[in-house]
C-alpha atoms as an extended CHARMM CRD file, in Angstrom:
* protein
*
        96  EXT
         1         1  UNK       CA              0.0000000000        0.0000000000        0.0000000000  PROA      1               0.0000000000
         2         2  UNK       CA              1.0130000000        3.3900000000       -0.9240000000  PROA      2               0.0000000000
         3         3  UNK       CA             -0.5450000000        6.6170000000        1.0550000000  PROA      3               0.0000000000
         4         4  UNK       CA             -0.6570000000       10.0700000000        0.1850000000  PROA      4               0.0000000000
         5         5  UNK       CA             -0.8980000000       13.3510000000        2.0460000000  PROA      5               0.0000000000
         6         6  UNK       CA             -1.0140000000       15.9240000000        0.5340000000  PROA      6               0.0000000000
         7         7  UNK       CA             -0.7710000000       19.4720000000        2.0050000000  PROA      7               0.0000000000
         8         8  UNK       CA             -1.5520000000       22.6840000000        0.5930000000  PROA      8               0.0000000000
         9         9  UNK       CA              0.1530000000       26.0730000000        0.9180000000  PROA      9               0.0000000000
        10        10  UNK       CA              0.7370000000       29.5880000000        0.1050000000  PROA      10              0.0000000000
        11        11  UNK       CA             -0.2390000000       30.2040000000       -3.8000000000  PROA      11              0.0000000000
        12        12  UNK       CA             -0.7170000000       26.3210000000       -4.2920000000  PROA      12              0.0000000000
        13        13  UNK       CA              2.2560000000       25.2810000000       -3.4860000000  PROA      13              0.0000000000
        14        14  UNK       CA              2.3330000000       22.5260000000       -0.4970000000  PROA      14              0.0000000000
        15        15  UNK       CA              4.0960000000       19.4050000000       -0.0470000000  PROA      15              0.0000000000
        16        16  UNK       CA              3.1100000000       15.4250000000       -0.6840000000  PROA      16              0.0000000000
        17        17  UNK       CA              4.0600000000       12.9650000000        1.8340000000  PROA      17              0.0000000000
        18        18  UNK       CA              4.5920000000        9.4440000000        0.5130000000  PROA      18              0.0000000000
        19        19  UNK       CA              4.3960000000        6.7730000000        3.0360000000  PROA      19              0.0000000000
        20        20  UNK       CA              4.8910000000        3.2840000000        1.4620000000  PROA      20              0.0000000000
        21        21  UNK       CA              4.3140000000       -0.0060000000        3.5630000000  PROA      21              0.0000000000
        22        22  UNK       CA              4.8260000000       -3.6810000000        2.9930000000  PROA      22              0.0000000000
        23        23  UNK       CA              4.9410000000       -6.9640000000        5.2210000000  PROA      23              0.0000000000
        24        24  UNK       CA              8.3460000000       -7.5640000000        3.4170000000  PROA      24              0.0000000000
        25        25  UNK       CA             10.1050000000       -4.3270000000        3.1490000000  PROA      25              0.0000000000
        26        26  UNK       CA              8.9980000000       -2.7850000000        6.2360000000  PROA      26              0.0000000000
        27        27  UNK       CA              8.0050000000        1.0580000000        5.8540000000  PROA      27              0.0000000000
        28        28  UNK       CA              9.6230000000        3.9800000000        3.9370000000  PROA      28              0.0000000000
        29        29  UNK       CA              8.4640000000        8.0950000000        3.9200000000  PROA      29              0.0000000000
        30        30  UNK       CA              9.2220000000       10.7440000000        1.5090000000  PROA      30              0.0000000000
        31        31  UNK       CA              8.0160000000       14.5850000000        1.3030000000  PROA      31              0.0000000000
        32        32  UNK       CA              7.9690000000       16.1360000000       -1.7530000000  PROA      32              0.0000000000
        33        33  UNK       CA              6.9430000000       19.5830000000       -3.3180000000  PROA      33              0.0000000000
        34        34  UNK       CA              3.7700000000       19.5920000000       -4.8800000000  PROA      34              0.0000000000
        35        35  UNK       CA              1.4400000000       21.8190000000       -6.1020000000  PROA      35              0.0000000000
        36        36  UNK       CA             -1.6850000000       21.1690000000       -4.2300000000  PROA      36              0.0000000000
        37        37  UNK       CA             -5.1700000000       23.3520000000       -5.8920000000  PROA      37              0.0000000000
        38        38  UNK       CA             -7.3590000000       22.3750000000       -2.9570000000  PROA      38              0.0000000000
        39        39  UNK       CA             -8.3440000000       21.1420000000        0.4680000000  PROA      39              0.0000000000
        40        40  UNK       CA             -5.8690000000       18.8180000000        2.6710000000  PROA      40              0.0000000000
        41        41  UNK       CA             -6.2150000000       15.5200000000        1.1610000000  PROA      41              0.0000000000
        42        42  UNK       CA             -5.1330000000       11.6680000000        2.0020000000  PROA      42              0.0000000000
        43        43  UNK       CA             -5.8750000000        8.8000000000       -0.0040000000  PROA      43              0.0000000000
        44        44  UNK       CA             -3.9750000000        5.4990000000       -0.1760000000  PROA      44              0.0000000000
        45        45  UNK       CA             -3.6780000000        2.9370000000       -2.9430000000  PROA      45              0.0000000000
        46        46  UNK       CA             -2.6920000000       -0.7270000000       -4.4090000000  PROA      46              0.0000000000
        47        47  UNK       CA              1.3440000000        0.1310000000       -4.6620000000  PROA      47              0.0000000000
        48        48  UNK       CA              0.8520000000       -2.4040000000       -7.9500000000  PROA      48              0.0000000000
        49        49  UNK       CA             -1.9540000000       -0.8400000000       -9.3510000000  PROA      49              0.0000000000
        50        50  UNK       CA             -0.5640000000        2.8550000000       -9.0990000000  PROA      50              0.0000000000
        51        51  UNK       CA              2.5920000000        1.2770000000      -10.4740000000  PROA      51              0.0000000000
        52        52  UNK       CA              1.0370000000       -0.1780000000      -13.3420000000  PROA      52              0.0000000000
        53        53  UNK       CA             -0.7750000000        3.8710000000      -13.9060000000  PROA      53              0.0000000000
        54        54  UNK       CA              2.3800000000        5.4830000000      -13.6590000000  PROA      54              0.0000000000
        55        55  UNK       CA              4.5920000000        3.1370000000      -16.0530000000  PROA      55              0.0000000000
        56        56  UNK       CA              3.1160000000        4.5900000000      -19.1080000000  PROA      56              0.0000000000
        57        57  UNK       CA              3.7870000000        8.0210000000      -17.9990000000  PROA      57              0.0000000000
        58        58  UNK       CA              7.4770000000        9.2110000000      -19.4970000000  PROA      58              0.0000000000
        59        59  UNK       CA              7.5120000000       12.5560000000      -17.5130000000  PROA      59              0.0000000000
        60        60  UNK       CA              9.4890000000       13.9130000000      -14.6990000000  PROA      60              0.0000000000
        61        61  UNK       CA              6.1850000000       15.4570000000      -13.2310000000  PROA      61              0.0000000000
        62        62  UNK       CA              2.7010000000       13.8950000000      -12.6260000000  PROA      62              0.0000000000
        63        63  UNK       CA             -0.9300000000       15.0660000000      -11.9700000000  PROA      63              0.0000000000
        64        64  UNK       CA             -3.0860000000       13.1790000000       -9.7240000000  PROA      64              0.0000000000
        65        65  UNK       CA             -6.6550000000       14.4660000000       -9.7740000000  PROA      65              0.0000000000
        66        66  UNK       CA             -9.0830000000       13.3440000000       -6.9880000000  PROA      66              0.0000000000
        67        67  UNK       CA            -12.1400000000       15.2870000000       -5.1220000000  PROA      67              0.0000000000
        68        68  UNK       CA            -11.9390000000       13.1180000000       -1.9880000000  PROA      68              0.0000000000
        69        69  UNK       CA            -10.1910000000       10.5940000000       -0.0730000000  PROA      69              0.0000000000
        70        70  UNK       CA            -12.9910000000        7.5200000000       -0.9790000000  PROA      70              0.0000000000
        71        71  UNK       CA            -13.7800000000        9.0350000000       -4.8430000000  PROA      71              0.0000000000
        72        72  UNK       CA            -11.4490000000        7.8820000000       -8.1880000000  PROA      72              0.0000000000
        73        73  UNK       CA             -8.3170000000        9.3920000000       -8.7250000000  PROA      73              0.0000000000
        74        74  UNK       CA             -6.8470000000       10.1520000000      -12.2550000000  PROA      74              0.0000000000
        75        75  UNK       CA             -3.2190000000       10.0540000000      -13.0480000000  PROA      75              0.0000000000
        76        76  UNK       CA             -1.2300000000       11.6840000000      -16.0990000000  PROA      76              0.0000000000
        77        77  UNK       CA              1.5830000000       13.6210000000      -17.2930000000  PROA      77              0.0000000000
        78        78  UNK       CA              1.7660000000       17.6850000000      -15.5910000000  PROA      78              0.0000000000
        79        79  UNK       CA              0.5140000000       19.9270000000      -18.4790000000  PROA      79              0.0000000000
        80        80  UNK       CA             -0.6820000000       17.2620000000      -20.2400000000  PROA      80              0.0000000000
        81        81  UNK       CA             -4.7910000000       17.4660000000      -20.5710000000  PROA      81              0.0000000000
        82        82  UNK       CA             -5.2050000000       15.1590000000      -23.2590000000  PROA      82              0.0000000000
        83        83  UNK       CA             -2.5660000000       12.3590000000      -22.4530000000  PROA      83              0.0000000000
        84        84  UNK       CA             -4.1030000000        9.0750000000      -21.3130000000  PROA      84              0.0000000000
        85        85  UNK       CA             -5.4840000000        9.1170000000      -17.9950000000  PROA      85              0.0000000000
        86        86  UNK       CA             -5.1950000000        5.7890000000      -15.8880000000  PROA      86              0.0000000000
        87        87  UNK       CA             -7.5170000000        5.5270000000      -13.0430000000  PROA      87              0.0000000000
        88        88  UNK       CA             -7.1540000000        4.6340000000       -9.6250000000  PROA      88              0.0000000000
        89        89  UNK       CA             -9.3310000000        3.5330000000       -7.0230000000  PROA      89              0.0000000000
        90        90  UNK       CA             -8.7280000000        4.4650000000       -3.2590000000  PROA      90              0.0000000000
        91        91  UNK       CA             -8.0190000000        1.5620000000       -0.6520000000  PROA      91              0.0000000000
        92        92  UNK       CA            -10.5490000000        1.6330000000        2.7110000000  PROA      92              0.0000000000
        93        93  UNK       CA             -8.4830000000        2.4950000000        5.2050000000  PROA      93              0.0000000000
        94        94  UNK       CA             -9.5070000000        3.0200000000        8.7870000000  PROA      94              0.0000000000
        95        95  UNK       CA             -7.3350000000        5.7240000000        9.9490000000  PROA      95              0.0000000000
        96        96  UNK       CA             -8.8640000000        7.8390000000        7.4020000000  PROA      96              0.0000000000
């Protein structure tokens, strides 16, 4: 599972917090920028199925579009309105 915080600032700008966890691997966390448009926001999903979404992306930078933590996110290349847009549906999880 893969979760996602995201946190928005001062003229969009904010930051994402990736926390990935697996029985095998144990847990790892990363912040990065990210330009967040809206409300606080945490969703978590399949790490294999957002892997799969992001493979046929060749960009540096990524949009992920969702309205709420339990709705369908969208995934595609920054800039990029008419590129392909895999998407992703949100894992349960209780802490949410």
């Amino acid at each position: 599972m893969v979760r996602f915080h995201l946190q928005p600032g001062a003229d969009q700008t904010g930051k994402g917090k990736l926390l990935a966890e697996s029985d095998e691997t144990g847990a790892s966390e990363i912040e990065l920028e990210a330009t967040v448009e809206r409300q606080e926001l945490e969703m978590s999903f399949n790490v294999k199925f957002l892997q799969d979404g992001l493979e046929i992306i060749t960009t540096k930078n990524v949009t992920i579009e969702a309205n709420a933590h339990n709705t369908t996110a969208t995934v595609h290349p920054a800039g990029d309105q008419d590129a392909s847009r895999p998407v992703l549906k949100p894992m349960h999880i209780d802490s949410i």
